[in-house]
N, C-alpha and C positions, 0 to 999 in steps of 0.2 A: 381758181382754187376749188379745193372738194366743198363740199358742203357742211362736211365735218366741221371743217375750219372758218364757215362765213364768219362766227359772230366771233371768232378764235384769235388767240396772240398771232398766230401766223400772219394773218390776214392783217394785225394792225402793223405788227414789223413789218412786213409788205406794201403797207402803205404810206407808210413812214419814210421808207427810203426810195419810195418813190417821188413820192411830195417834196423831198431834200433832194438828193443824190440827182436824181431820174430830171425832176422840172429844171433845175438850173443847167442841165446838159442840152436839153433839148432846144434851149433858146441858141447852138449852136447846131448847123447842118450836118456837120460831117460826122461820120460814123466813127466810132471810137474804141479804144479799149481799157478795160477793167482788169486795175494790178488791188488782187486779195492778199493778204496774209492769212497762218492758219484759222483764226478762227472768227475773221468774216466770210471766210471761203465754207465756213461752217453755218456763220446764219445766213448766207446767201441760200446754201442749199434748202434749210431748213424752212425758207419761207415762199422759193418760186422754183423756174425751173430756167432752163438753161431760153428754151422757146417765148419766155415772158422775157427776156434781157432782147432777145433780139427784135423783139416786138421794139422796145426802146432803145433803136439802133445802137448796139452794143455787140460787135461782131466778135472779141476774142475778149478770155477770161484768162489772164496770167498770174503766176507764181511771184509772189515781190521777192522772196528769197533765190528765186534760180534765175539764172542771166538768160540774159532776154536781147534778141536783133534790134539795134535801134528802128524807129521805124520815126527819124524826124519831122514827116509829114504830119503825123496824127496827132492827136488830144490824147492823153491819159487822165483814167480816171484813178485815184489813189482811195482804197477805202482801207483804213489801216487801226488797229489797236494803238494807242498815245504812249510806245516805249518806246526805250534808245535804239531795238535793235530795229524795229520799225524803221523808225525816224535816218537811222545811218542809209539802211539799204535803200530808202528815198535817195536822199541828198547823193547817194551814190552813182546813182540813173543821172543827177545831174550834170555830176562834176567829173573830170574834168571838162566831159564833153556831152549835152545835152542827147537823150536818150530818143524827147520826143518834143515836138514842139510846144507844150506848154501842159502845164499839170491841175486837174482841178481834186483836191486832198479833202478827205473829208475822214474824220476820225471817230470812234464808235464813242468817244469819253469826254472829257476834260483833258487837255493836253496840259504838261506841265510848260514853263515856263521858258525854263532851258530847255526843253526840248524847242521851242515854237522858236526860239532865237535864233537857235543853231540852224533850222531851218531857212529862218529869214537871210540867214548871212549867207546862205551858199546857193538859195534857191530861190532868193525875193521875186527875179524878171520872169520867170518862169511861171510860178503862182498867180492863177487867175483867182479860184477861190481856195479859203480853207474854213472851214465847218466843222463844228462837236457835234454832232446828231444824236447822244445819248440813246444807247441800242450795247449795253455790254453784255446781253445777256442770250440765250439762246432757247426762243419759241419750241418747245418740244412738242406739244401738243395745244389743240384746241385752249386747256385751261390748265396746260401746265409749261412750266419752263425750269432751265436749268442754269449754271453759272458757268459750266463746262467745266470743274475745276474736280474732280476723282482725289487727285495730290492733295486736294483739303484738308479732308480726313484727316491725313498722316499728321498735316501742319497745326492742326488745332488739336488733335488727341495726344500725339506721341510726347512721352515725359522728354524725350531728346529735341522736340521738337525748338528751330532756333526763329522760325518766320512765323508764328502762331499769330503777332499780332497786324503784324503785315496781310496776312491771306485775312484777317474779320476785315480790315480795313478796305480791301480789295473787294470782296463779296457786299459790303455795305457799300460802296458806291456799285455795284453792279443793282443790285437792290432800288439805291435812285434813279439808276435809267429804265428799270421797269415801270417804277412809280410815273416818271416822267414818260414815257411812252403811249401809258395808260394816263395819263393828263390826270392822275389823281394824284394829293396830298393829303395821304390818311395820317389816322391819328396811331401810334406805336402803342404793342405791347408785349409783353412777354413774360414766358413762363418761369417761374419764379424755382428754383431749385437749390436744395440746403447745400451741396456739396460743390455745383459749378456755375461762374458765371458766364461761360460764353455767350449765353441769351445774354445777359442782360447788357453786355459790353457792348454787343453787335446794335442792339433798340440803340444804344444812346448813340453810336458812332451814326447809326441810317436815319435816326431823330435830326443831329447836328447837322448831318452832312443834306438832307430834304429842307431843313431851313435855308440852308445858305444858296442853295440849290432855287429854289422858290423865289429868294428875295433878287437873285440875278438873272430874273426871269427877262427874254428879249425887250417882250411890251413895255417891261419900264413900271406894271400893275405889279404890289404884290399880292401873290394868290393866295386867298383862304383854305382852311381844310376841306375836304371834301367827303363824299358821305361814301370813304373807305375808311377800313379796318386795315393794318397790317399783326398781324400776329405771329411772333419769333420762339421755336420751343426747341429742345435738345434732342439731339436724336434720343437718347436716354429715356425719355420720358413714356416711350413703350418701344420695349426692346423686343418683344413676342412678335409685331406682326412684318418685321422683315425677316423671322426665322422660320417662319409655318409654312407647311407646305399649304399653298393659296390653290382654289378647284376652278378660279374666273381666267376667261381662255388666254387673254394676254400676260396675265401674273403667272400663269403654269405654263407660257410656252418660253417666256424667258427665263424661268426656272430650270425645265425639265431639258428643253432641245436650245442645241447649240446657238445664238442667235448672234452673231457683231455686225455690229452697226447696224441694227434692227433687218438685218439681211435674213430671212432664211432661204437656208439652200439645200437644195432636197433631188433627190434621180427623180425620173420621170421614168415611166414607165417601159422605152425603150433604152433606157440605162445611160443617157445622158446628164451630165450635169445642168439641174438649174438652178437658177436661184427668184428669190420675190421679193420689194420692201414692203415690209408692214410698217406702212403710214396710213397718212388719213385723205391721201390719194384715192386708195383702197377704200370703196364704201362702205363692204362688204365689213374687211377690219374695224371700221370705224362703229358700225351695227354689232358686230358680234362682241368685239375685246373685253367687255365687263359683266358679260353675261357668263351662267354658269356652263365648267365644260357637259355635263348632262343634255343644256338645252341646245348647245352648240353642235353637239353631235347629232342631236333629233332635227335640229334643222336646216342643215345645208345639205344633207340626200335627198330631203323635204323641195328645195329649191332646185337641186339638180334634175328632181322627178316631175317636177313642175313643168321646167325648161323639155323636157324628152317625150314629156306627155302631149307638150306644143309641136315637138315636131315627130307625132304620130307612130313611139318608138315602141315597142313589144315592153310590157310593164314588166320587166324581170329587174331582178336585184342590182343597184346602183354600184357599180367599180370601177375603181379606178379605169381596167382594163377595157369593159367595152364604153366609155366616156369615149376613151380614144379612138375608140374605134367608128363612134362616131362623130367627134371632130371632123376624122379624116375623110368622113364621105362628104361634110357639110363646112366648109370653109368659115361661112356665115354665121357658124354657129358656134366657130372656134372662140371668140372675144369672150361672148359672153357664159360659156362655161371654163374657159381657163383661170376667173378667179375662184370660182369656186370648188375648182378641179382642187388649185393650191390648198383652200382649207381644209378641204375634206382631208386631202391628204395630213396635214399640220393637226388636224384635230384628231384624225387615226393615231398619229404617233404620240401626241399627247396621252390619248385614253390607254395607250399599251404599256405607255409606264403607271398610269396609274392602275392597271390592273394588275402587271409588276410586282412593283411595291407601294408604292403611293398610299392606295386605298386603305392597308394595312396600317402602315404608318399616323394615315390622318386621325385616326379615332385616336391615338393613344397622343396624340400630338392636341388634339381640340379638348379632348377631356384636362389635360394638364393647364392649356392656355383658358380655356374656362371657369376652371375648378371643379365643374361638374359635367356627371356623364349624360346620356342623351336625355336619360327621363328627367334630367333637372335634380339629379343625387348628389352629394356635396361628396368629392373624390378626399376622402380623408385619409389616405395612405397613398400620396403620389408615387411613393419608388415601385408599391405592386402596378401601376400603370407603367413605370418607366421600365423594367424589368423583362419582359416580354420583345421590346424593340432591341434590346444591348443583348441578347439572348437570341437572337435573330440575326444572319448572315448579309444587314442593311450594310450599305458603302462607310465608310466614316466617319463623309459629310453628317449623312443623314442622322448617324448614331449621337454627333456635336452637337447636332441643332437640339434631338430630344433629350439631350441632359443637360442644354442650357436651359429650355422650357421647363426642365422639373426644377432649376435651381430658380431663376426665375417667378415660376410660383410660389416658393416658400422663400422669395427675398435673400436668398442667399443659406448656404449649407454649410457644414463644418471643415474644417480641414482635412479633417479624418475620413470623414464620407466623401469628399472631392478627391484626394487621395484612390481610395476605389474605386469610384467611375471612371477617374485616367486610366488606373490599368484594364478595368474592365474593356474600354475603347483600344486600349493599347497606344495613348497618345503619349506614354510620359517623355516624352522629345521633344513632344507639340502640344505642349500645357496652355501654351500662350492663348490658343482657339479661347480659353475658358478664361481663364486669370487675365487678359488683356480686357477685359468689361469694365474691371474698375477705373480705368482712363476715361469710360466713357460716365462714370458716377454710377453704373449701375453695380448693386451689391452682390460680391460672386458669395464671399466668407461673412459669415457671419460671427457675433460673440456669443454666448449665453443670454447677454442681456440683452441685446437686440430686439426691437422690435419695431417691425414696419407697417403703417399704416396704409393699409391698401386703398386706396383712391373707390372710388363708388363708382360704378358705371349704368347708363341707362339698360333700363329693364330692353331686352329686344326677343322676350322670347319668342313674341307673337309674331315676328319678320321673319323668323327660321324658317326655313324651307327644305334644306339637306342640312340632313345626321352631320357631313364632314364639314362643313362651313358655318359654325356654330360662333365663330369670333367674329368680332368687328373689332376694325384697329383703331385706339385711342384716338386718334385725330378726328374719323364722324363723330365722334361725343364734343371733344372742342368746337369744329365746326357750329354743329346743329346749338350748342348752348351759347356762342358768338352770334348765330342770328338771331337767336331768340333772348339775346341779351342777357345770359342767366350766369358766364365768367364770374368768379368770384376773385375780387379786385385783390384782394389779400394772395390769392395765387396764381393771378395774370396783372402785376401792377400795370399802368398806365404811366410808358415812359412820353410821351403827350395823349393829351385828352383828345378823345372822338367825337363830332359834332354830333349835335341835338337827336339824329336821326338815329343812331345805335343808343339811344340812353334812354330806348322804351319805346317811342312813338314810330319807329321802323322794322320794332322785332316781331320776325312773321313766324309761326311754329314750321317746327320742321315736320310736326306731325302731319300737317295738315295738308291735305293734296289740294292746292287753292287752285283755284281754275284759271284755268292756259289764256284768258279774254283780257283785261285789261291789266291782269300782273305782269304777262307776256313783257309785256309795253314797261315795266319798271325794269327788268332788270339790268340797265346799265344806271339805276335809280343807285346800287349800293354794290360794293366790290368787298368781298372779305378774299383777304391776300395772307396764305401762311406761307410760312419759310422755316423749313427743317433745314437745324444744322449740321452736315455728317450724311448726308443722302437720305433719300425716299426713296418709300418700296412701289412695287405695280399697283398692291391695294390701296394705299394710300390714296397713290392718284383716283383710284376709280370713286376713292369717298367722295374729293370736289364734286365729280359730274352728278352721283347720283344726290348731295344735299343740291344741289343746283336746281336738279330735275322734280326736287322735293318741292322746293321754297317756291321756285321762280321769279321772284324778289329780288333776291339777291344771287350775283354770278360769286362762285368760289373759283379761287384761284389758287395754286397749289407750288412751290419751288425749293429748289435745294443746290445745292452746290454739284448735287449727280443725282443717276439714278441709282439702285440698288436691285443686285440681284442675293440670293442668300448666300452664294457661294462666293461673291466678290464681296460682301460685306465679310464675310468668317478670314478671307484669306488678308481683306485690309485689319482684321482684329489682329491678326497675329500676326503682320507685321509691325505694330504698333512699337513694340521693345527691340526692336533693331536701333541699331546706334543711329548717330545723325545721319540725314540725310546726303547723299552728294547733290545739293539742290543744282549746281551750275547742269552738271549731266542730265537731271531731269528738265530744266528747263531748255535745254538743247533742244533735248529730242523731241519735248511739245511743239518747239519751234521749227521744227525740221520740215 
């Protein structure tokens, strides 16, 4: 694995199902193969690669849903999610007439009951082993992971919504196989909000369900807390920093350029299609992604001119074009410039939309999500801020996002004046962008009487570095006051208490850069674990790494039901008021 990922979820999912999965095959010779469904065929990827399977004699990786050559000779390995449709297309391979000679099933959850019976009845001679290995969750990065579940949203936000309790239910046992995975049993809590309970529903269900969890531990030992935190808060609780346009190179390249499945795909210079994954394969990715794009542009021509200067090239201006051109005379030299080739390019394209429009945008966008403009002036007439952008030929997106940020700042605006910024945008068809926030608790309309208490945020003027990147998103302030123990219990209750080590005698300042020498050595001493409900932005993620890189104490760890980009969070808002769902057809097509 990259390096990225040594001390990373990857690497413990990785290990996990090797320790499981991987040791009990191996006490059998023969080479074998691995029937996925879709979304272990999801953390398979997400944690090796195809070359580490065969390393553990595991010669073909097949589809459980699409029919398959018997092949009676062999072992199948079954690694499956614990549902009926699962469970049918197993017993299926069996009956009437066995698929392969014998099945070793290993399921990522708790299987229910009737599922495991039905099993038994049609497929007991067959079953060598079967196994919960608690693993429902999927390793994104280093120190984040995700539930894979996008459809969440809909399920827990939308007034039509009919599975809301069903999907916390499902996400809070996905929640326990992380806990479980990471061998820890932290203490719950969660952010306390006047309008919504889904925190507090999800602590108590991931509270219950880690007891019972705990006490049916194999050993037969029940296990004590451990010196984790979990901490549960609503997306709601800062709605500004998945709307801003973010300057750090991996939050503005899934913003601005096209990315699925973290693929980008870009011409090459002879006009061929290629494409790249940015994962943490990539080292390069894993070095650059949370840095600013300013320093990311200064330094991969920096590293390209390095490399060129090694191989005694004429010091003239770094392009794409002649890279190429000396690739081509240098074979050897192809590896090691074609990561770098990829970002320079990825980071050009980045910098041209922010020359674009971006640039323009960001000041009127950080002065609103601030309150104040660069010199630290208290912006006391947000609409002359906002006025300028809506006046301006920006795409529509971008015009939603800064008339959410000015409503946003003043907690909510009138009718009247909401009224005029639809038509100013020209959305009155697609109101919902706006009016769809109050599903999430946050306040679009305001009364007369209204008034909101704006929460305090730590002082960061002295960490500003650039004019456009003047926000920090609400979650480093939870963070960095979670390790330094400073939560106030009245607005982060304690659905279970956290041992002895968070209640003072383990909280290290986040201020303080404590030295890399024997902290190094604690931090798997204490795990603070959040979980956004309704998705997480790039910047979020990047708070984990860097209060991690603060503390060193303590590792952050970061999760959500998905990721967020701003344009797939605005498009999940306003689907919010569509009628019900057709759940059977979405879950089809997840399952297809």
């Amino acid at each position: 694995m990259a390096a990225g990922s040594d001390h990373g979820l990857k690497r413990i999912v990785w290990k996990r199902i090797k320790d499981t999965i991987i040791t009990d095959c191996r006490k059998s010779e023969v080479w074998k193969i691995l029937i996925l469904d879709p979304f272990t065929t999801k953390l398979l990827a997400s944690c090796c690669k195809m070359s580490d399977l065969m390393t553990e004699k595991i010669t073909i990786v097949e589809d459980l849903y699409k029919s398959r050559e018997p092949v009676p000779e062999m072992k199948a390995i079954y690694f499956m999610t614990p549902t009926s449709k699962c469970v049918q297309a197993f017993i299926d391979d069996f009956k009437p007439k066995p698929k392969y000679k014998s099945a070793y099933v290993y399921f990522t959850d708790y299987c229910p009951d009737n599922l495991f019976n039905e099993m038994k009845l049609y497929c007991a001679k067959y079953i060598r082993v079967c196994k919960e290995i608690n693993i429902s969750f999927l390793p994104q990065e280093a120190q984040v992971f995700t539930c894979d579940n996008p459809e969440g949203f809909k399920s827990i936000y939308s007034p039509h919504s009919q599975d809301k309790k069903k999907t916390l239910e499902t996400l809070a046992e996905q929640l326990v196989t992380l806990c479980a995975t990471l061998d820890e049993y932290p203490g719950v809590r969660y952010k306390k909000d006047g309008n919504m309970e889904n925190a507090k529903t999800l602590a108590e269900l991931v509270d219950n369900k880690l007891v019972k969890h705990y006490e049916l531990d194999d050993s037969g030992k029940k296990k004590g807390k451990t010196q984790a935190q979990l901490l549960i808060v609503e997306r709601s609780f800062d709605p500004v920093s998945p709307i801003l346009h973010e300057l750090t190179y991996q939050a503005m390249t899934y913003d601005l350029i096209d990315i699925e499945n973290d693929t980008y795909k870009y011409k090459s210079k002879d006009g061929s299609e290629k494409q790249a994954l940015l994962n943490e394969d990539d080292m390069l990715w894993v070095k650059l992604r949370h840095k600013h794009i300013a320093e990311v542009s200064e330094q991969i021509p920096k590293m390209l001119k390095e490399i060129s200067a090694s191989k005694k090239q004429p010091d003239e201006k770094i392009t794409i074009g002649n890279l190429a051109q000396m690739m081509k005379k240098m074979p050897s030299f192809r590896k090691q410039v074609t990561e770098k080739t990829i970002h320079l390019q990825l980071a050009e394209e980045c910098m041209k939309h922010f020359s674009n429009n971006v640039e323009k945008l960001c000041k009127a966008e950080q002065d609103l999500a601030v309150g104040s403009d660069v010199d630290g002036v208290k912006v006391k007439d947000p609409m002359r801020t906002l006025l300028p952008v809506l006046l301006h030929p920006y795409s529509t997106y971008d015009k939603i996002r800064a008339v959410l940020l000015y409503i946003f700042s003043l907690s909510g605006t009138t009718d009247e004046n909401l009224n005029k910024l639809i038509q100013h945008v020209k959305i009155e068809d697609e109101r919902e962008f706006i009016l769809n926030w109050k599903e999430l608790g946050v306040p679009i309309i305001t009364s007369p009487s209204f008034f909101s208490r704006k929460a305090t945020r730590r002082d960061r003027s002295q960490e500003e570095k650039y004019n456009l990147s003047r926000w920090t998103p609400v979650i480093k302030d939870v963070m960095e006051d979670a390790v330094e123990n400073k939560l106030d219990a009245r607005e982060w209750p304690h659905q279970s208490e956290c041992p002895a080590a968070w209640n003072g005698s383990g909280a290290v300042s986040a201020r303080q850069k404590s030295k890399p020498s024997a902290q190094d050595e604690r931090r798997s001493g204490s795990r603070l674990i959040i979980f956004i409900i309704g998705g997480m932005s790039y910047s979020e993620m990047r708070c984990a790494y860097e209060v991690t890189q603060a503390v060193k104490s303590c590792e952050v760890i970061i999760g959500s039901s998905h990721i967020l980009t701003p344009t797939s969070l605005l498009d999940n808002i306003k689907a919010l008021s569509k009628g019900p769902m057709e759940t059977f057809t979405i879950e089809e097509r997840s399952n297809a």
